[in-house]
Residue, then its C-alpha position, 0 to 999 in steps of 0.5 A: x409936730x416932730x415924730x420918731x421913726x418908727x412912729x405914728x400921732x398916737x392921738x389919731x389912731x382907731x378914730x375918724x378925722x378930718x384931715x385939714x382940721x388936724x393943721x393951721x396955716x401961719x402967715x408967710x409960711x409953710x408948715x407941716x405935721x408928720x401923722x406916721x412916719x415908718x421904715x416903709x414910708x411918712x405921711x405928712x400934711x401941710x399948710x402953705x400960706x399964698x405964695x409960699x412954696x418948696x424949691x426945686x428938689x429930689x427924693x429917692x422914692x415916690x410920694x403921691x400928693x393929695x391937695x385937702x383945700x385950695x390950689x397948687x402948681x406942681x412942677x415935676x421935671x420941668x412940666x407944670x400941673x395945676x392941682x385943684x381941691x379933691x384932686x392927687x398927683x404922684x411925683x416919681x422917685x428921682x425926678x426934680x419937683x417943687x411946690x408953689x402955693x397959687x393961694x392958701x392950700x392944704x396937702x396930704x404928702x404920702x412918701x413910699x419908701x419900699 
């Protein structure tokens, strides 16, 4: 689901959810769903199928990784941490980092842009 700047899923403004229910994993993928996206900064959630995973990049600001289901191997500047259900990490700005899917998981992305 596409946002525009600026922008937030109108659908889910002023009522309760349950975040993992608002995305479906897809076999052999990896798959996401911007719920704001904003100047000051995104919230994202994604669906990673078992060994899928997002290379080794950079972003220019900190995002703070929430882990809604399963498990997950973080690497942030070469260390690895393993996240569990329940369980967050912050990824500082300007750092390499990349995600591995240990099996199915699901994650809230909360990137801060100022």
């Amino acid at each position: 689901m596409s946002q525009n700047k600026g922008q937030s899923d109108k659908g889910l403004l002023a009522r309760v959810i349950r975040l993992a229910d608002l995305i479906d994993y897809q076999e052999g993928s990896v798959v996401s769903r911007t719920l704001v996206d904003k100047k000051a900064g995104t919230v994202t959630l994604f669906a990673f199928d078992k060994d899928q995973r997002l290379s080794k990049h950079t972003a220019p600001y900190d995002a703070m990784v929430y882990l809604l289901s399963g498990e997950a191997e973080i690497k942030i500047s070469g260390k690895i941490y393993r996240l569990k259900q329940d369980e967050a990490i912050i990824m500082p700005a300007n750092e390499p980092h990349e995600v591995k899917a240990c099996g199915r998981f699901k994650m809230l992305l909360v990137m801060v842009r100022s």
